[in-house]
PDB file of N, CA, C and O in Angstrom:
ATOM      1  N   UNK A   1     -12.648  23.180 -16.756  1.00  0.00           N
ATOM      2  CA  UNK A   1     -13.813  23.703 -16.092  1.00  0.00           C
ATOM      3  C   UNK A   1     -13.539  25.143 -15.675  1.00  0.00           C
ATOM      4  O   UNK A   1     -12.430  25.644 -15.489  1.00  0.00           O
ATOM      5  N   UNK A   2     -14.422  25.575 -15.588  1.00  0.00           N
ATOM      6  CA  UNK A   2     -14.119  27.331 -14.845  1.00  0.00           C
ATOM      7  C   UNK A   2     -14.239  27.602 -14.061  1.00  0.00           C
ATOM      8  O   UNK A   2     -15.330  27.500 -13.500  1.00  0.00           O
ATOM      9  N   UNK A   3     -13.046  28.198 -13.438  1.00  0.00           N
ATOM     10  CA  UNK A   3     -12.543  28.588 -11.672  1.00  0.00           C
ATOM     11  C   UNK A   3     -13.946  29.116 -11.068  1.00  0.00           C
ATOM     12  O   UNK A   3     -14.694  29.790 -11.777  1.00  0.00           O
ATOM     13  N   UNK A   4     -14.318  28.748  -9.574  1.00  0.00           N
ATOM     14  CA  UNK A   4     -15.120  28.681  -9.153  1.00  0.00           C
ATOM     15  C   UNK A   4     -15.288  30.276  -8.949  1.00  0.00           C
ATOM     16  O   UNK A   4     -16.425  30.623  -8.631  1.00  0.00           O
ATOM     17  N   UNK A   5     -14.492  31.116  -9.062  1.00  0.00           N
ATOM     18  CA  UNK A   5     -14.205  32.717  -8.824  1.00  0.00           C
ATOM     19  C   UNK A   5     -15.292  33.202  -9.960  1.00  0.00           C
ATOM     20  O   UNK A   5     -16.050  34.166  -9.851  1.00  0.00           O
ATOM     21  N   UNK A   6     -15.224  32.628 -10.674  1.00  0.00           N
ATOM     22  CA  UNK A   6     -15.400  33.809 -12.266  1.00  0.00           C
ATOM     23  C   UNK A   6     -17.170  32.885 -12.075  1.00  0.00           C
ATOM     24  O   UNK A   6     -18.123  33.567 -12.451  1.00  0.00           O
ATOM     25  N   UNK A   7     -17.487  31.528 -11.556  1.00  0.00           N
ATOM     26  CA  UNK A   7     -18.902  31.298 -11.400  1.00  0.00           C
ATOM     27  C   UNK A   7     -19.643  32.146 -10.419  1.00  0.00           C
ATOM     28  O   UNK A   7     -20.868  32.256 -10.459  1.00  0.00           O
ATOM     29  N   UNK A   8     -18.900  32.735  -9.551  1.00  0.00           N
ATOM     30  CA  UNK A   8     -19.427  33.373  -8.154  1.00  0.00           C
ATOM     31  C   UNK A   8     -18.949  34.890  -8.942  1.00  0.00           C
ATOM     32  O   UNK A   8     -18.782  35.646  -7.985  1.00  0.00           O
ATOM     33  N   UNK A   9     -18.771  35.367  -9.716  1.00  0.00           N
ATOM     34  CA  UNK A   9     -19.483  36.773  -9.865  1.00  0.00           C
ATOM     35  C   UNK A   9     -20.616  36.692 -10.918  1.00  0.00           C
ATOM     36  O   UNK A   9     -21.490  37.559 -10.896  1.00  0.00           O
ATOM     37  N   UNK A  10     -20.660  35.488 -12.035  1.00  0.00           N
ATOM     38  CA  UNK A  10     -22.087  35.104 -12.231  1.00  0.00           C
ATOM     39  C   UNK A  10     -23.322  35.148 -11.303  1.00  0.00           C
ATOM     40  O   UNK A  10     -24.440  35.662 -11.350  1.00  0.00           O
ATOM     41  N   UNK A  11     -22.619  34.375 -10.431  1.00  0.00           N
ATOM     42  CA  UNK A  11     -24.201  34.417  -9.728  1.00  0.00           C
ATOM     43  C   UNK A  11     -24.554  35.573  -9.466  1.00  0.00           C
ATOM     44  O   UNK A  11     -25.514  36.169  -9.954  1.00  0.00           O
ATOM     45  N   UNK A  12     -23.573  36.071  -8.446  1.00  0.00           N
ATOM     46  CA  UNK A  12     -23.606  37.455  -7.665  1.00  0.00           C
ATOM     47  C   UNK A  12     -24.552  39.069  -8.416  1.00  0.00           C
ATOM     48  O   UNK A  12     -25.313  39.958  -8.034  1.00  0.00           O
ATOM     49  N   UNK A  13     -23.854  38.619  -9.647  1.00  0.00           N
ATOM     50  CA  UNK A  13     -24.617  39.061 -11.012  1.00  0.00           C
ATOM     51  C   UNK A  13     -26.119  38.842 -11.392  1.00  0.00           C
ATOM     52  O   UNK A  13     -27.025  39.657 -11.568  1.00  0.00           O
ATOM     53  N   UNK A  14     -26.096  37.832 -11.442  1.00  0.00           N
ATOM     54  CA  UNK A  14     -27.431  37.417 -11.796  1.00  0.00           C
ATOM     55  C   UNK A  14     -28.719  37.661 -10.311  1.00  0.00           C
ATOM     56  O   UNK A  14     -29.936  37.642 -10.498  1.00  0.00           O
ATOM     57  N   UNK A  15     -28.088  37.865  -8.986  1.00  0.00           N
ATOM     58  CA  UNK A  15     -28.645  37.241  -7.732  1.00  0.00           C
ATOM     59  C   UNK A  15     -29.100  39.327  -7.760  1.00  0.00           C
ATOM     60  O   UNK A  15     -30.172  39.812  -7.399  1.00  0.00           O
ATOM     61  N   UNK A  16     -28.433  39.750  -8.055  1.00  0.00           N
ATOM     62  CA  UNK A  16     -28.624  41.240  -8.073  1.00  0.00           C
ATOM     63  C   UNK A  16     -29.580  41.926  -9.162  1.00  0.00           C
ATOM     64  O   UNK A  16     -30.232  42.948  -8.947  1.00  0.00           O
ATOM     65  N   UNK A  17     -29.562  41.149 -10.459  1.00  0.00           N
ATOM     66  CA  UNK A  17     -30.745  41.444 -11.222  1.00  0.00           C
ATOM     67  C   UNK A  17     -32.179  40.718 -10.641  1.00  0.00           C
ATOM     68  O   UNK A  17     -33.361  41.062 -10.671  1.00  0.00           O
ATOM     69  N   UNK A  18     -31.778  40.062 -10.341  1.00  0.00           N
ATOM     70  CA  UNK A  18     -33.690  39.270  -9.537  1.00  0.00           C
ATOM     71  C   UNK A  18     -33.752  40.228  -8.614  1.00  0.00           C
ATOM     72  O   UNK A  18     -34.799  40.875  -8.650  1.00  0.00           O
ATOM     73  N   UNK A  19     -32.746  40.628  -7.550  1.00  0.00           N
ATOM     74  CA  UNK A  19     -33.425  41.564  -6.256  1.00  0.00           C
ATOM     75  C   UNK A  19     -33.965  42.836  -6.809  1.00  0.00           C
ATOM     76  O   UNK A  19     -34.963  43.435  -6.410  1.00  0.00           O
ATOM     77  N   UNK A  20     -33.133  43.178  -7.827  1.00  0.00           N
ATOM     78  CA  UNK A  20     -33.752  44.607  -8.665  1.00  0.00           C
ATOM     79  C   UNK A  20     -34.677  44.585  -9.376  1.00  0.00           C
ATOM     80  O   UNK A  20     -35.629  45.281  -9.022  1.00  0.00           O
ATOM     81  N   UNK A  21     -34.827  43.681 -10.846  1.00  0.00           N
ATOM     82  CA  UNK A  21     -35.976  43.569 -11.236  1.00  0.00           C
ATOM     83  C   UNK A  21     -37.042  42.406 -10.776  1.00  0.00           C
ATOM     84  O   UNK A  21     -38.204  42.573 -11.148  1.00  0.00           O
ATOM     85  N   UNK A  22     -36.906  41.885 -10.427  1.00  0.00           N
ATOM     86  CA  UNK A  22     -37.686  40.554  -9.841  1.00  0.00           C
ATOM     87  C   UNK A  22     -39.222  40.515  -9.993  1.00  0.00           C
ATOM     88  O   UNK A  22     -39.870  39.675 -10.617  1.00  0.00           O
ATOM     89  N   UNK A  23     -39.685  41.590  -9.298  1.00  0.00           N
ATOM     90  CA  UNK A  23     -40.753  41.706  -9.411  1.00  0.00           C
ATOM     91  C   UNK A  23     -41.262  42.252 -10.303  1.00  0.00           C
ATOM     92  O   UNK A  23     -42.465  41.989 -10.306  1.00  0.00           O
ATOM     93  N   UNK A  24     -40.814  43.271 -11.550  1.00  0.00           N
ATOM     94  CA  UNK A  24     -41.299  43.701 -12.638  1.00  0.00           C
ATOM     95  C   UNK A  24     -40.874  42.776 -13.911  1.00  0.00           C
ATOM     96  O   UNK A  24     -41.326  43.121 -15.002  1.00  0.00           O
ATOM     97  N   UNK A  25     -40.156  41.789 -13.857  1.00  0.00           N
ATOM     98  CA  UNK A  25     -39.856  40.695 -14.874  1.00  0.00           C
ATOM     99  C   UNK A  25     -41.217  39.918 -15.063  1.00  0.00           C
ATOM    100  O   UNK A  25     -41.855  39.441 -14.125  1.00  0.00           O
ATOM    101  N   UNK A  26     -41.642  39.837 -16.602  1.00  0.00           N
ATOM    102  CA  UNK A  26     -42.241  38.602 -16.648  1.00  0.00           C
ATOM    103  C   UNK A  26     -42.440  37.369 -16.084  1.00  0.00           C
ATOM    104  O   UNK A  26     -41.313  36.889 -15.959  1.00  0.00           O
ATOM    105  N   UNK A  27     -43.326  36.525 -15.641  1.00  0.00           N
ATOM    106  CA  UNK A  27     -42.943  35.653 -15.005  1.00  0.00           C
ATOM    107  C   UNK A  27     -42.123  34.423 -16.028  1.00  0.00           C
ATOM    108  O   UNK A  27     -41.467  33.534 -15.484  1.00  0.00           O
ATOM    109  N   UNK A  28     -42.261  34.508 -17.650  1.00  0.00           N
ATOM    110  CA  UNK A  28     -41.317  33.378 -18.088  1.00  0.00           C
ATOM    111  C   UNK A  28     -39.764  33.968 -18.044  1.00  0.00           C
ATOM    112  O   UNK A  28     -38.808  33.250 -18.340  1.00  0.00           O
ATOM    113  N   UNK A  29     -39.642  35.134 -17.705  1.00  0.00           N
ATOM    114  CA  UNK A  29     -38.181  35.578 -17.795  1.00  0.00           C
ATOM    115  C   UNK A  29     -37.315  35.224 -16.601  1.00  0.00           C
ATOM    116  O   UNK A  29     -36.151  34.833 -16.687  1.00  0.00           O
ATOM    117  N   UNK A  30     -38.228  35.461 -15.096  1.00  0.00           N
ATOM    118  CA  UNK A  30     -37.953  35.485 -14.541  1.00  0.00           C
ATOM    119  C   UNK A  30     -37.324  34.018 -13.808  1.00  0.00           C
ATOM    120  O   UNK A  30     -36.324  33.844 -13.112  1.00  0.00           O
ATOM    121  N   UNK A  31     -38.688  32.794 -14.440  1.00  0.00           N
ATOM    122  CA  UNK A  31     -38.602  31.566 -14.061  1.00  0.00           C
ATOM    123  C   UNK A  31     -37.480  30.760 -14.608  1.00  0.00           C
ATOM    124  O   UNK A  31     -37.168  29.647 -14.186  1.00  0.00           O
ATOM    125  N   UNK A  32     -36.635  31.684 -16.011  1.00  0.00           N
ATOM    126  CA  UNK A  32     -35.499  31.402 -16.915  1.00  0.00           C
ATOM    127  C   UNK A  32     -34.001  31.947 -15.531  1.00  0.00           C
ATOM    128  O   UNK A  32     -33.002  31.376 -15.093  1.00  0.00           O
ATOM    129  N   UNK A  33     -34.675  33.356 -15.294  1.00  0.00           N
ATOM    130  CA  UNK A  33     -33.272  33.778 -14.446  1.00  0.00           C
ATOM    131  C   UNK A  33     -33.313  32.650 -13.284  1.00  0.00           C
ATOM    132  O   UNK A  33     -32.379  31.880 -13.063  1.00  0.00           O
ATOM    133  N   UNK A  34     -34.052  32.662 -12.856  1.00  0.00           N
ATOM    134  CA  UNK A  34     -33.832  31.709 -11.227  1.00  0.00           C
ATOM    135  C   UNK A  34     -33.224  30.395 -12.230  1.00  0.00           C
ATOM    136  O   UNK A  34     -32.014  30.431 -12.003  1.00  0.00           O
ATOM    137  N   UNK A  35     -33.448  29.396 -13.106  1.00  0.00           N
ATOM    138  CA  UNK A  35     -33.090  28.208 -12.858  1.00  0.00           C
ATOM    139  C   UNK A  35     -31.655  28.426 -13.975  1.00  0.00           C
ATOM    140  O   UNK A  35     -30.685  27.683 -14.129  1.00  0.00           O
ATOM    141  N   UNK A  36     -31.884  29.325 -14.428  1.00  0.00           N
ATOM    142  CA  UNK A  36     -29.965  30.248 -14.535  1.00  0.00           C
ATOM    143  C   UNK A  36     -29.130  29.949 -13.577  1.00  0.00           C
ATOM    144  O   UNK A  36     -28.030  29.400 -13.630  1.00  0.00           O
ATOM    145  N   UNK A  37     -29.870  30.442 -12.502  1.00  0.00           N
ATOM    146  CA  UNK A  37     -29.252  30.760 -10.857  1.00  0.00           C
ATOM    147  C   UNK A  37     -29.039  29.780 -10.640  1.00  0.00           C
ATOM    148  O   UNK A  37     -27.839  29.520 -10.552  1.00  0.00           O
ATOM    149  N   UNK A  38     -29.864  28.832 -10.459  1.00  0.00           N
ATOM    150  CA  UNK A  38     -29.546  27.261  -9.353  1.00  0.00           C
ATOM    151  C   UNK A  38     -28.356  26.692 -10.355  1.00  0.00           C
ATOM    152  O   UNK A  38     -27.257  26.463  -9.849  1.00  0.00           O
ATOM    153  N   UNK A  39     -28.598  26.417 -12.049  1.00  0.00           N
ATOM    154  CA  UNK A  39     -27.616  26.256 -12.473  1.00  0.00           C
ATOM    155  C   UNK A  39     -25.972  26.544 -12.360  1.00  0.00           C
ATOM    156  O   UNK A  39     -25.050  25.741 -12.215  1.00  0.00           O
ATOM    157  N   UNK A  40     -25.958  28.259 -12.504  1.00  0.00           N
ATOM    158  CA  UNK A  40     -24.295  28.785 -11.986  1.00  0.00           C
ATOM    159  C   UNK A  40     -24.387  27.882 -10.247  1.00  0.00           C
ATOM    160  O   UNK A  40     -23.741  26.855 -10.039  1.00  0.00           O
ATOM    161  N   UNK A  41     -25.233  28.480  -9.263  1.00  0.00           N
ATOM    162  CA  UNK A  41     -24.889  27.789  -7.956  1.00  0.00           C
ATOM    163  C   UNK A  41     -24.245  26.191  -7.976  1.00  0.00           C
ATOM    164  O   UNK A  41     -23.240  25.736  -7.430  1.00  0.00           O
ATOM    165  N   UNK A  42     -25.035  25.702  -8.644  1.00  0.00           N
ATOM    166  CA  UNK A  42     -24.718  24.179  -8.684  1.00  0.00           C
ATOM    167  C   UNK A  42     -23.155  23.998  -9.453  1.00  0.00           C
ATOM    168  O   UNK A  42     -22.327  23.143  -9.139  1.00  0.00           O
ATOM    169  N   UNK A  43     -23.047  24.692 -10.178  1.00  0.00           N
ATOM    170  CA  UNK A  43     -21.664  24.833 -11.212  1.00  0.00           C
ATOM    171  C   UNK A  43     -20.520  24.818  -9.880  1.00  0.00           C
ATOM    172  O   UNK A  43     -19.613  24.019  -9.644  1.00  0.00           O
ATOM    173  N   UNK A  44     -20.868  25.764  -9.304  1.00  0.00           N
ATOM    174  CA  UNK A  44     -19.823  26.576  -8.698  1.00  0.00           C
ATOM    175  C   UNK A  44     -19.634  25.834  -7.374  1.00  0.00           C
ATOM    176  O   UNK A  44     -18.524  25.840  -6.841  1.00  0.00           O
ATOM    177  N   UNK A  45     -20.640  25.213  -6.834  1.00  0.00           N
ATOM    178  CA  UNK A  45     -20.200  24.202  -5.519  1.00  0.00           C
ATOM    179  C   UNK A  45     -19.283  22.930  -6.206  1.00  0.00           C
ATOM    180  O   UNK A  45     -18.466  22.272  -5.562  1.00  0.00           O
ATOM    181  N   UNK A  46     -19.599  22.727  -7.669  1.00  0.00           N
ATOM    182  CA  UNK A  46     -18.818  21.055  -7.799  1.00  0.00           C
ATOM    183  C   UNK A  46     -17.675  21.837  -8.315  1.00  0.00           C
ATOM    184  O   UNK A  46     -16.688  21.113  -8.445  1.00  0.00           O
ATOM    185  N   UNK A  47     -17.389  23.526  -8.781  1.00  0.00           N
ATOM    186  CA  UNK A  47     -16.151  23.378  -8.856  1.00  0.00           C
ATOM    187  C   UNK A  47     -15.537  23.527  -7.537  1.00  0.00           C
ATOM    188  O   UNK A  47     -14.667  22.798  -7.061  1.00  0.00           O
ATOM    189  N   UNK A  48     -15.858  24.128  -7.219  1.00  0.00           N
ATOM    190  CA  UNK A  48     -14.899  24.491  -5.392  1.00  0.00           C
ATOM    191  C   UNK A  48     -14.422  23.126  -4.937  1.00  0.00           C
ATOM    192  O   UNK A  48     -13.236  23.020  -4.627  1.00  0.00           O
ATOM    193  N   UNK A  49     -15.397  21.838  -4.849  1.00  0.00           N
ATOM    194  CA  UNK A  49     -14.994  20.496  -4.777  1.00  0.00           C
ATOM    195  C   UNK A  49     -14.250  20.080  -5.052  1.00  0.00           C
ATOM    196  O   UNK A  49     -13.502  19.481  -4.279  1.00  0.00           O
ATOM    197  N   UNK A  50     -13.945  20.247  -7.130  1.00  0.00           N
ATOM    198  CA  UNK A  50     -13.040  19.509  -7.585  1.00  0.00           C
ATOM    199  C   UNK A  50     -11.475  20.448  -7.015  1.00  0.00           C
ATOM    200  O   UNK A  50     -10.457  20.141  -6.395  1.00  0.00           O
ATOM    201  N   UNK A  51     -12.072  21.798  -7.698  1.00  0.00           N
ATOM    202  CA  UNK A  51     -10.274  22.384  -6.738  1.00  0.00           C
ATOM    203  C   UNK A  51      -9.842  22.335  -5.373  1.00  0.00           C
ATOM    204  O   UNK A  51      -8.708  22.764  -5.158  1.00  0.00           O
ATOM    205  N   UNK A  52     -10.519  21.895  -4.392  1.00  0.00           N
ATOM    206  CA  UNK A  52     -10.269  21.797  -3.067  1.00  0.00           C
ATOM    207  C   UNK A  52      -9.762  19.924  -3.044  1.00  0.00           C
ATOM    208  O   UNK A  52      -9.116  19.573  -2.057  1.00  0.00           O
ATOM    209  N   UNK A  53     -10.051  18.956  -4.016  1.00  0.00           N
ATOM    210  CA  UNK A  53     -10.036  17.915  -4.323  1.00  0.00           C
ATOM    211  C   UNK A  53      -8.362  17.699  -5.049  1.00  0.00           C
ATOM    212  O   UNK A  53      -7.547  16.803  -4.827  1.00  0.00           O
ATOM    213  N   UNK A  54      -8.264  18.872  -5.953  1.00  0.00           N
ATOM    214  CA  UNK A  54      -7.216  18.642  -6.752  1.00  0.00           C
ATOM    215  C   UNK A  54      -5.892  19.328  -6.062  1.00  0.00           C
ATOM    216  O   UNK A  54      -4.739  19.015  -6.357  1.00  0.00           O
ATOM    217  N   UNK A  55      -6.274  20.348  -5.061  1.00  0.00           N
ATOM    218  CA  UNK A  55      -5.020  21.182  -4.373  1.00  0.00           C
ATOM    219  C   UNK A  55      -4.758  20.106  -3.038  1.00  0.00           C
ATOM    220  O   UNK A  55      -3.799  20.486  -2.366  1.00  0.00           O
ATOM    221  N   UNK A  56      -5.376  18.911  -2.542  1.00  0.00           N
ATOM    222  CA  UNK A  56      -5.454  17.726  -1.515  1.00  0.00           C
ATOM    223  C   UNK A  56      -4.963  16.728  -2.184  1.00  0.00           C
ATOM    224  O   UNK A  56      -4.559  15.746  -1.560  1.00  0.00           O
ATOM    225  N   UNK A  57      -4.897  16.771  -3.593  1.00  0.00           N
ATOM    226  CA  UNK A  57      -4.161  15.436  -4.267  1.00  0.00           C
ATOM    227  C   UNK A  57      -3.208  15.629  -4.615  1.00  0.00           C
ATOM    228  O   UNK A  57      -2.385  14.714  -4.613  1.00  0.00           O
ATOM    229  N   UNK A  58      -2.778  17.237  -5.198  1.00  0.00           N
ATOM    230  CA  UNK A  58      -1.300  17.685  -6.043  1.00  0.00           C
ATOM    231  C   UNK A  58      -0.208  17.623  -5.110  1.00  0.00           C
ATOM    232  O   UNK A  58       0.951  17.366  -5.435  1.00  0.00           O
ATOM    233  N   UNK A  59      -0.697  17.918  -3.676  1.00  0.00           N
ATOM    234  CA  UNK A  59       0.753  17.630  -3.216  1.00  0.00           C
ATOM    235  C   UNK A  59       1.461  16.792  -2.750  1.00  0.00           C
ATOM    236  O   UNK A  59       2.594  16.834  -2.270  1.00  0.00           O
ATOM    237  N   UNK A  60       0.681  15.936  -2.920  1.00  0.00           N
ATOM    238  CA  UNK A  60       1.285  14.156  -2.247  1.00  0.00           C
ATOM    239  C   UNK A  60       1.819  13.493  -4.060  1.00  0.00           C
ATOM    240  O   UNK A  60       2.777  12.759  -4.302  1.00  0.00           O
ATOM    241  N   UNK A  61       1.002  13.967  -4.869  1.00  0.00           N
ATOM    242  CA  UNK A  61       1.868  13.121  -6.435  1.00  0.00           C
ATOM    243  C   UNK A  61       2.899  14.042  -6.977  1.00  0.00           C
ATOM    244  O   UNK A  61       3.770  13.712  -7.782  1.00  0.00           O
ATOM    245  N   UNK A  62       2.694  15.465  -6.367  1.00  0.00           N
ATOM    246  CA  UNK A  62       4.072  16.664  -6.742  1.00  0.00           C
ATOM    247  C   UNK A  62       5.455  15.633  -6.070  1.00  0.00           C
ATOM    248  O   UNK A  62       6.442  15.338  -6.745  1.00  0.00           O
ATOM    249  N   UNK A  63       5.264  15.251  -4.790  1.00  0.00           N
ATOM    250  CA  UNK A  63       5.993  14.815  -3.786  1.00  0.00           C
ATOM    251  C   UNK A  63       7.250  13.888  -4.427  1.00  0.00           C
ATOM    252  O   UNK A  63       7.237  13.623  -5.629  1.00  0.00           O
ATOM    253  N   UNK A  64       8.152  13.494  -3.700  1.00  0.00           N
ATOM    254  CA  UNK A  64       9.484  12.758  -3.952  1.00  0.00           C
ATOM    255  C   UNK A  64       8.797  11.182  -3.339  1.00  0.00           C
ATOM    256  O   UNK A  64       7.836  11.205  -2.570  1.00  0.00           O
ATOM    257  N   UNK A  65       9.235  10.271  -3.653  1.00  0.00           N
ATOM    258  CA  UNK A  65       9.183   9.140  -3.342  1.00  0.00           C
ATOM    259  C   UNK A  65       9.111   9.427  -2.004  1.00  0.00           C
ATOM    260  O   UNK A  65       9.297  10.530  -1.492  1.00  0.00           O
ATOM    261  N   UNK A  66       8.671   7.777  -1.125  1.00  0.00           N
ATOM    262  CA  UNK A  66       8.039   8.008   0.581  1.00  0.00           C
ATOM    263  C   UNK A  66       9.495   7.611   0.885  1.00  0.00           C
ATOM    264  O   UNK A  66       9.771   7.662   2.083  1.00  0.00           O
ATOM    265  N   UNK A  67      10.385   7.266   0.144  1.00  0.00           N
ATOM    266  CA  UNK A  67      12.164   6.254   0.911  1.00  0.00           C
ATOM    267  C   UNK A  67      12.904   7.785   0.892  1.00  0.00           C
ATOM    268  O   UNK A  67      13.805   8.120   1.661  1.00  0.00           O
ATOM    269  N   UNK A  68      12.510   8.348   0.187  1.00  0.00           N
ATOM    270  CA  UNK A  68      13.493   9.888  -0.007  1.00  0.00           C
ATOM    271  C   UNK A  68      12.895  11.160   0.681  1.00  0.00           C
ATOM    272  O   UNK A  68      13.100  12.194   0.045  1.00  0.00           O
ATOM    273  N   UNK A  69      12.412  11.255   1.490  1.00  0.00           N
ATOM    274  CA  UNK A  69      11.487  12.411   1.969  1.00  0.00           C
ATOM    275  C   UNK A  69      12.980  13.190   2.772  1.00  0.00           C
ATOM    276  O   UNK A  69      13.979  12.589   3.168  1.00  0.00           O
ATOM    277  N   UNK A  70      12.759  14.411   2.822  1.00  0.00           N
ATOM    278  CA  UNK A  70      13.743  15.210   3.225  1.00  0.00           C
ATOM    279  C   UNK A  70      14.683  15.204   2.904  1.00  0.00           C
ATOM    280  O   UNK A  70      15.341  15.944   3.635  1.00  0.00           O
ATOM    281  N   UNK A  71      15.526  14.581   1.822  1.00  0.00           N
ATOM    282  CA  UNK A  71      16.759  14.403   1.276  1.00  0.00           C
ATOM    283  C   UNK A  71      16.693  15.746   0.203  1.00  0.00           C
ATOM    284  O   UNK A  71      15.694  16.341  -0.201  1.00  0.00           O
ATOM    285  N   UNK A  72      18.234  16.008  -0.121  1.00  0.00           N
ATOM    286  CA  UNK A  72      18.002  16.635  -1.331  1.00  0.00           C
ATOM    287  C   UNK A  72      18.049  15.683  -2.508  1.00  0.00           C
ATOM    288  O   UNK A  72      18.377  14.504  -2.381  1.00  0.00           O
ATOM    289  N   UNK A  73      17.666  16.308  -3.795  1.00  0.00           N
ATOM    290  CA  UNK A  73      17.515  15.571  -5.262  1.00  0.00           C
ATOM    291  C   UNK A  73      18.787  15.253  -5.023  1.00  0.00           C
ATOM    292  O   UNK A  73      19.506  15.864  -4.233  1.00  0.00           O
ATOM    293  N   UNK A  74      19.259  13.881  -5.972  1.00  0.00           N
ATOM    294  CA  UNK A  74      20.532  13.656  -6.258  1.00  0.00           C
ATOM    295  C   UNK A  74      21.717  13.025  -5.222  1.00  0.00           C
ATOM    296  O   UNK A  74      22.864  12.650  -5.464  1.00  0.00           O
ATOM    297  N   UNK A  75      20.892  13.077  -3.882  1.00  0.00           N
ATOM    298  CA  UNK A  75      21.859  12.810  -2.935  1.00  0.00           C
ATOM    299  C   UNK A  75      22.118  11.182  -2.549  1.00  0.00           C
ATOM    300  O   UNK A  75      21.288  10.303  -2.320  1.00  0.00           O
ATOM    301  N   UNK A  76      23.660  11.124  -2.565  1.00  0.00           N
ATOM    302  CA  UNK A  76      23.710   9.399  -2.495  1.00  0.00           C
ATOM    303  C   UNK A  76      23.037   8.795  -1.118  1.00  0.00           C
ATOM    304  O   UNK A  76      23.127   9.442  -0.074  1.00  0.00           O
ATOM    305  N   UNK A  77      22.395   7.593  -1.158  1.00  0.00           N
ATOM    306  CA  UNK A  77      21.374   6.978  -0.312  1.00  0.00           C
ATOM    307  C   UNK A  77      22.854   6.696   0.601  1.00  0.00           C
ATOM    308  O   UNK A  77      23.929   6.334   0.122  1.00  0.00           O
ATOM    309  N   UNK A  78      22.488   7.038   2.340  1.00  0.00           N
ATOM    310  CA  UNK A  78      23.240   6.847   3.246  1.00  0.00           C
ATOM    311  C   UNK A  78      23.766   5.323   3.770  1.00  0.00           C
ATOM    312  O   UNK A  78      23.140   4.369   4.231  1.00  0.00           O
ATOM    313  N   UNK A  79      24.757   5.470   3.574  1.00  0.00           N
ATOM    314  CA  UNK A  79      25.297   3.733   3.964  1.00  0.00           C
ATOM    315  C   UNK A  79      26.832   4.395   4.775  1.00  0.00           C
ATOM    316  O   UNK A  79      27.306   5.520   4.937  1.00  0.00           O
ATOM    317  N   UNK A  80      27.247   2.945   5.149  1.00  0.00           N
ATOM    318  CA  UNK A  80      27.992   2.982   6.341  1.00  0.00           C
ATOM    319  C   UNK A  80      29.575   2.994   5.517  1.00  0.00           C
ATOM    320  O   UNK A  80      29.961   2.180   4.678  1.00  0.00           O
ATOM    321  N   UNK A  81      30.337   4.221   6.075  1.00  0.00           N
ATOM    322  CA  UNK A  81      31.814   4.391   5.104  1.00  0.00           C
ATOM    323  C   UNK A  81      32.502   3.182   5.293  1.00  0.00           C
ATOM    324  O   UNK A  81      32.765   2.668   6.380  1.00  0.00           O
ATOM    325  N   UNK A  82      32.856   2.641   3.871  1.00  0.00           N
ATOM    326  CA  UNK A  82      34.017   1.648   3.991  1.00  0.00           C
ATOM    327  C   UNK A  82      35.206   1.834   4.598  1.00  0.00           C
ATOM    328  O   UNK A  82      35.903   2.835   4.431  1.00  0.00           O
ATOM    329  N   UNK A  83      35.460   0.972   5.255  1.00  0.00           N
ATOM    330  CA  UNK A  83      36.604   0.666   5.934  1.00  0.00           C
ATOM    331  C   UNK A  83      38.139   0.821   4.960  1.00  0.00           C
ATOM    332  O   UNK A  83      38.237   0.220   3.890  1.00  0.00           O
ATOM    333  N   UNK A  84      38.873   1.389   5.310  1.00  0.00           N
ATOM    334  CA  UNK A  84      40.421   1.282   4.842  1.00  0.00           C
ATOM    335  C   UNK A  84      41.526   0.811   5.213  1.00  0.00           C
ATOM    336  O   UNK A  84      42.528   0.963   4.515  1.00  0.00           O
TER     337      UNK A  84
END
């Protein structure tokens, strides 16, 4: 899907040709740019979702097991030194 960044200078784009030409556009051109518009808008709220969704999920499955938290990699599981 495409980063919600690069949908929000679409709009921003598009939201700046309606304030400029708006009123001298045809009305079928114009009724094309606006539902352009709601389209990118709508794009761009479900991506912000899914990446605000996916940067809330990556770091708990990036994560080490819940028995190993704060350990380093590789380190032997703590038990009590044998006796000699």
């Amino acid at each position: 899907m495409v980063p919600s960044g690069r949908l929000k200078t679409r709009v921003d784009r598009l939201k700046k040709k309606l304030a400029e030409k708006g009123s001298t556009l045809p009305p079928g051109t114009k009724r094309i740019l606006t539902k352009k518009l709601k389209r990118f808008q709508r794009a761009r709220r479900t991506a912000l979702a899914l990446e605000k969704r996916s940067a809330g999920t990556g770091k708990e499955d990036m994560g080490s097991p819940k028995g190993a938290e704060g350990k380093a990699p590789g380190a032997a599981p703590e038990t009590a030194a044998p006796a000699s």
